[in-house]
DRENLUMNU-272961 format. One line per field, with one value per residue: x negated, y, z of N, C-alpha, C, CB in turn. Coordinates in steps of 0.02 Angstrom, whole numbers, m for minus. Atoms other than C-alpha are relative to their C-alpha. Last residue first. Glycine has a CB too. Example, Ala and Ser with C-alpha at 12.3 -4.5 7.8 and 13.67 -1.06 7.14 Angstrom:
<gutis>
nu: c(42 m45) $
nv: c(m59 m59) $
nw: c(m3 0) $
cau: c(m684 m615) $
cav: c(m53 m225) $
caw: c(357 390) $
cu: c(39 m45) $
cv: c(55 60) $
cw: c(37 0) $
cbu: c(m20 50) $
cbv: c(23 1) $
cbw: c(m71 62) $
</gutis>
This chain:
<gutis>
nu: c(34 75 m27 48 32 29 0 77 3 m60 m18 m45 m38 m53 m9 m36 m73 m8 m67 m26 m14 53 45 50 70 76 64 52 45 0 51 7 67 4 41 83 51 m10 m57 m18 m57 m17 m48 m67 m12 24 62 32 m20 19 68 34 m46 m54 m87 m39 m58 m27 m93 m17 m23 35 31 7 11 74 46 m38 27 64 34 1 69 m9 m31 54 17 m54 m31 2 m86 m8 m52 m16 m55 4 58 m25 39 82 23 4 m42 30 m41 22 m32 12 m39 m49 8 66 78 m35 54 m35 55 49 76 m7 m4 77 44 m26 44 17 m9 m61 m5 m19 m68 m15 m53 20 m78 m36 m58 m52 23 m18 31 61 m7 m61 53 55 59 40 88 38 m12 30 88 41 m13 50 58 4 7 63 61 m1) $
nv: c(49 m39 48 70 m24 m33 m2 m22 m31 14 25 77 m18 m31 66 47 m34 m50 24 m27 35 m54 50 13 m65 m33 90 m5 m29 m18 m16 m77 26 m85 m39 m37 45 41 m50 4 21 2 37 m18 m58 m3 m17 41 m22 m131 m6 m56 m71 m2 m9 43 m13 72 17 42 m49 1 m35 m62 m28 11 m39 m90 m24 29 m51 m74 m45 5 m64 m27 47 8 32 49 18 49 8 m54 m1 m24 m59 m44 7 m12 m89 m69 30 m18 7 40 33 53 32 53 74 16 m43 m45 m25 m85 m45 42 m35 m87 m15 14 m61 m43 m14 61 m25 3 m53 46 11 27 31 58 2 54 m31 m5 m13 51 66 55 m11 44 73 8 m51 32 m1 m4 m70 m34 m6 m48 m48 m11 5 m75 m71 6 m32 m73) $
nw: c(m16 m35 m105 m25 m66 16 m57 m32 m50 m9 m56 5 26 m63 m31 53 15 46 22 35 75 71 14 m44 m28 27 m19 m64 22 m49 m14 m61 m72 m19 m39 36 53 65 25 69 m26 63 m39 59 51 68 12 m42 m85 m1 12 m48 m18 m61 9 1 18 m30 22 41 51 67 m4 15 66 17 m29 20 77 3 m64 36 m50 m68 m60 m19 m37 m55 28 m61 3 m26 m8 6 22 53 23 30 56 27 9 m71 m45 m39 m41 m36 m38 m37 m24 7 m47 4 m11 m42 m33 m22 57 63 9 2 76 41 5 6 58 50 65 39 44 37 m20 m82 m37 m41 m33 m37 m30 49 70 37 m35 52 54 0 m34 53 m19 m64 m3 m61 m28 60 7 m63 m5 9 m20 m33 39 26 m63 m1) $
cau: c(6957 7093 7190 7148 7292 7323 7428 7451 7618 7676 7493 7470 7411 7286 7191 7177 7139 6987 6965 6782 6712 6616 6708 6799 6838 6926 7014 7088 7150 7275 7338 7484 7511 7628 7662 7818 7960 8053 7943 7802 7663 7477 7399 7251 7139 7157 7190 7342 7461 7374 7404 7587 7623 7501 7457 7269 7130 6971 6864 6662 6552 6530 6585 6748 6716 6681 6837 6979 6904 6943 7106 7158 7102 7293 7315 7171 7289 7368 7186 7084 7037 6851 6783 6612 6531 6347 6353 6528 6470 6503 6680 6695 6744 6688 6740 6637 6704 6569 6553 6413 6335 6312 6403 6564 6551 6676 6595 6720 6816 6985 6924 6845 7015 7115 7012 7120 7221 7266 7109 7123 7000 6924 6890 6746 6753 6553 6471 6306 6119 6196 6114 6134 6308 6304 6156 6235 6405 6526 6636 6806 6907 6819 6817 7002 7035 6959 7066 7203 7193 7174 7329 7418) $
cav: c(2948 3060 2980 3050 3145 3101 2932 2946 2844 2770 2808 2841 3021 2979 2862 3014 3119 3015 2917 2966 2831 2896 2760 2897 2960 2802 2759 2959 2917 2773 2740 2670 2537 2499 2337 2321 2198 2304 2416 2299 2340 2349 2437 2534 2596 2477 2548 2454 2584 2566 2356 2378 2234 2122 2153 2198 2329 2375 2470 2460 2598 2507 2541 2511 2337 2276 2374 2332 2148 2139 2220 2112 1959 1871 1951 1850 1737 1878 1889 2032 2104 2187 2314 2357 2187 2190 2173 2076 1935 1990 2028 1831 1692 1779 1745 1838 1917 2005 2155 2210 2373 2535 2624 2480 2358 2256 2076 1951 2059 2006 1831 1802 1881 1763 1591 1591 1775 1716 1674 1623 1742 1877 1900 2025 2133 2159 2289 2198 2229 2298 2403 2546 2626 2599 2715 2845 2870 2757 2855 2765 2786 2633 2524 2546 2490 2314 2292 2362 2236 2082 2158 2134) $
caw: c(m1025 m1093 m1221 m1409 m1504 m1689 m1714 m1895 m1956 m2132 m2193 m2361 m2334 m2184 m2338 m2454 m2317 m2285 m2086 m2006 m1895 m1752 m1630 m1550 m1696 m1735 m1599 m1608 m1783 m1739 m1906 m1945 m2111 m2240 m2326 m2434 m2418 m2293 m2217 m2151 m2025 m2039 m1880 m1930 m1774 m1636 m1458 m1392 m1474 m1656 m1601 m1555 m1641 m1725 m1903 m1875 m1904 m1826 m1919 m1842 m1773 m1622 m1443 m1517 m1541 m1364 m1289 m1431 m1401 m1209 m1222 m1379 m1251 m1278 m1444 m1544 m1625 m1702 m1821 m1781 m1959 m1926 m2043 m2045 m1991 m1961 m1778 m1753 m1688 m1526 m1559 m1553 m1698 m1848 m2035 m2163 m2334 m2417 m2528 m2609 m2558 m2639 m2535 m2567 m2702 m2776 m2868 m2762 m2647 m2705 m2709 m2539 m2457 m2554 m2513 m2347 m2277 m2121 m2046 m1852 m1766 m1794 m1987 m2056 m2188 m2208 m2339 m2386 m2325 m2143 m2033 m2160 m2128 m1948 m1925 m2067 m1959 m2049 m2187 m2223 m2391 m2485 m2343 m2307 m2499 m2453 m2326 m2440 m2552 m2440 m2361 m2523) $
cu: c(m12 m39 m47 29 m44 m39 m82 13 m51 0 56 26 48 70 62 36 34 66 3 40 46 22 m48 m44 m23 m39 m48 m32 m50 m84 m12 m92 m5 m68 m24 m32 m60 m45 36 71 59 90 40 40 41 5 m52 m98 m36 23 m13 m85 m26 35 48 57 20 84 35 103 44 27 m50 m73 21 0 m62 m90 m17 m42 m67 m26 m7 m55 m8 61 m26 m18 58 72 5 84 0 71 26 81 m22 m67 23 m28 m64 m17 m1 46 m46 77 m22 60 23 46 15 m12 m40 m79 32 m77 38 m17 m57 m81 20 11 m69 m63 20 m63 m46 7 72 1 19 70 0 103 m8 41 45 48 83 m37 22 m27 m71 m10 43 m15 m47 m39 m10 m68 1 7 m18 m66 m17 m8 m58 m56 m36 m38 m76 m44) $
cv: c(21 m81 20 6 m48 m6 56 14 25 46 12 m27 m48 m2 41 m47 m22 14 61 m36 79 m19 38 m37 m12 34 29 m69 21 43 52 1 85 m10 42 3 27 m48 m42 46 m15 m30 m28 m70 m8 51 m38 35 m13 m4 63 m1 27 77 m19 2 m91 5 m35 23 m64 31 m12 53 82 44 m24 23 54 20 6 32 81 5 0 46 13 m56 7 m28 m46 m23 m64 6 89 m12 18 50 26 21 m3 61 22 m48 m3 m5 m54 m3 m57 m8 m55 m73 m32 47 72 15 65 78 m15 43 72 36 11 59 82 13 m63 m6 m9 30 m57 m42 m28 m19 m73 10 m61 58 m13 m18 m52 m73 m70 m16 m71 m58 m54 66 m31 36 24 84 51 19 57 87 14 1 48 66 0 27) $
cw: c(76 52 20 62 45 73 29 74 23 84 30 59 m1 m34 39 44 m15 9 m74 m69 m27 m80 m44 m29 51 5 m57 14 53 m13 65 9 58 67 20 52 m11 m21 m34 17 m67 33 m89 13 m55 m42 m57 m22 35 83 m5 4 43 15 61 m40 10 m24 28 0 m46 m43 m67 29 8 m59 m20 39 m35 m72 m17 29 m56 35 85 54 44 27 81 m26 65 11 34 6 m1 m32 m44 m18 m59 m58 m6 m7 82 60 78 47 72 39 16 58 m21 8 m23 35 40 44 20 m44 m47 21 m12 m82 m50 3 m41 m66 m63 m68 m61 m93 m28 9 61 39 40 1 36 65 m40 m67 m28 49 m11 m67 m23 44 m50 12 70 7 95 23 m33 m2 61 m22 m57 51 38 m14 m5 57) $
cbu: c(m60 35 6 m94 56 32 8 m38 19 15 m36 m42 m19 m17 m74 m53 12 m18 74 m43 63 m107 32 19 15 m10 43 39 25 18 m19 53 m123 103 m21 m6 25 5 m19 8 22 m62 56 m30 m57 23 m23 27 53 102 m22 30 70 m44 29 12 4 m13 20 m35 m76 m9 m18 65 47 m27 7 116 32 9 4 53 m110 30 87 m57 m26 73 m41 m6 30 m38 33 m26 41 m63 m46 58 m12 m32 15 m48 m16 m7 43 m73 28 m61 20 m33 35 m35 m31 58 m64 101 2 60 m32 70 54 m19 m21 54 13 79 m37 30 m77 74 46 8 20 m85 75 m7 44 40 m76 61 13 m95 m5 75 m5 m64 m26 m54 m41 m10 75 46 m39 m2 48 m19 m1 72 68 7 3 72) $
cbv: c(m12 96 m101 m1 22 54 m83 77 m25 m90 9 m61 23 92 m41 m43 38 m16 9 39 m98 m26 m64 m28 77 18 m119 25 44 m61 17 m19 m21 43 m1 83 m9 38 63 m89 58 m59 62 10 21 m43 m2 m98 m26 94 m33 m14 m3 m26 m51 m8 46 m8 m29 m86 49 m56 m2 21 m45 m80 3 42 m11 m79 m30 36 m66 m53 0 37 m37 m3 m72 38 m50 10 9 20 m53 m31 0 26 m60 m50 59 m7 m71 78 m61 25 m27 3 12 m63 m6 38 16 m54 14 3 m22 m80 m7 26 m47 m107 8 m5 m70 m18 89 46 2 m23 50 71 m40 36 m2 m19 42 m96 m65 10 m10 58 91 30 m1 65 14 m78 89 m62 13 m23 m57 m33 m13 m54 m63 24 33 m38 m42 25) $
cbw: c(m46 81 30 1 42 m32 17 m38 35 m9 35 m25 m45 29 49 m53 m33 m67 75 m6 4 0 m32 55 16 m34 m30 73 m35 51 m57 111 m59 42 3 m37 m70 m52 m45 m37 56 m56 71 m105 m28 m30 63 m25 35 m77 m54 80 22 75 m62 51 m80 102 m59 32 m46 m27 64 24 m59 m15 69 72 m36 9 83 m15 m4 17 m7 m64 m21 m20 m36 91 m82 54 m53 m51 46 m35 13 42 m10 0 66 56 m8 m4 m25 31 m46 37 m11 m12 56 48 68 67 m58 71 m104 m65 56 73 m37 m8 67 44 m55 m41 4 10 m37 36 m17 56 m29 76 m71 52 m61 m31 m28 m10 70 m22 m20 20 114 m19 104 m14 m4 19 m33 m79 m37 64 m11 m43 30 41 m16 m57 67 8) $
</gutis>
């Protein structure tokens, strides 16, 4: 299900335009350990996103994050979250987990479970800082919007 919806975020995200075209596919990129296996590959298999194909890469430092558009930081990754949160947000890139308190810690969509169902928060001031514009649609589904930005 998270597969899903990672590839769902893509669809109701705008990048600023520079961001947008430095890539030749649409990247979901995995930091980390990868939870989600031959899964994510197959849910994206033949989806397109601006145009783009869609690509599953796995990554093993924020660095190598420079044509990634979304970036799933794996809970393996919590003990330089800090560190990570601050390379990737000076990029126009998504950053979403399922650790805790991630939206709090300065990721943008936090995936959490309700019960049996997956839900998710959204920390909307990370994004705008990052120049990423979040759709309505998307805000609507979201179990929590975290609005106000932190003063710098």
């Amino acid at each position: 299900m998270k597969a899903v919806y990672l590839y769902n975020f893509g669809r109701f995200v705008e990048w600023p335009g520079s961001a947008a075209a430095k890539a030749n596919s649409f990247n979901v990129c995995v930091l980390g350990q990868d939870p989600f296996g031959p899964v994510l590959d197959s849910v994206l298999a033949g989806e397109r996103i601006g145009g783009k194909n869609v690509v599953a890469r796995r990554i093993e430092n924020p660095q190598d994050s420079a044509n990634c558009q979304i970036v799933f930081l794996s809970s393996t990754e919590a003990s330089r979250l800090s560190q990570i949160i601050e390379t990737l947000n000076k990029e126009a890139v998504l950053t979403v987990s399922d650790m805790p308190q991630f939206s709090q810690r300065g990721g943008m969509i936090q995936f959490v479970l309700e019960g049996n169902r997956v839900r998710f928060e959204v920390n909307l001031a990370a994004a705008e800082s990052a120049d990423l514009k979040i759709g309505s649609r998307l805000l609507v589904l979201a179990e929590r919007v975290v609005r106000e930005s932190h003063e710098k």
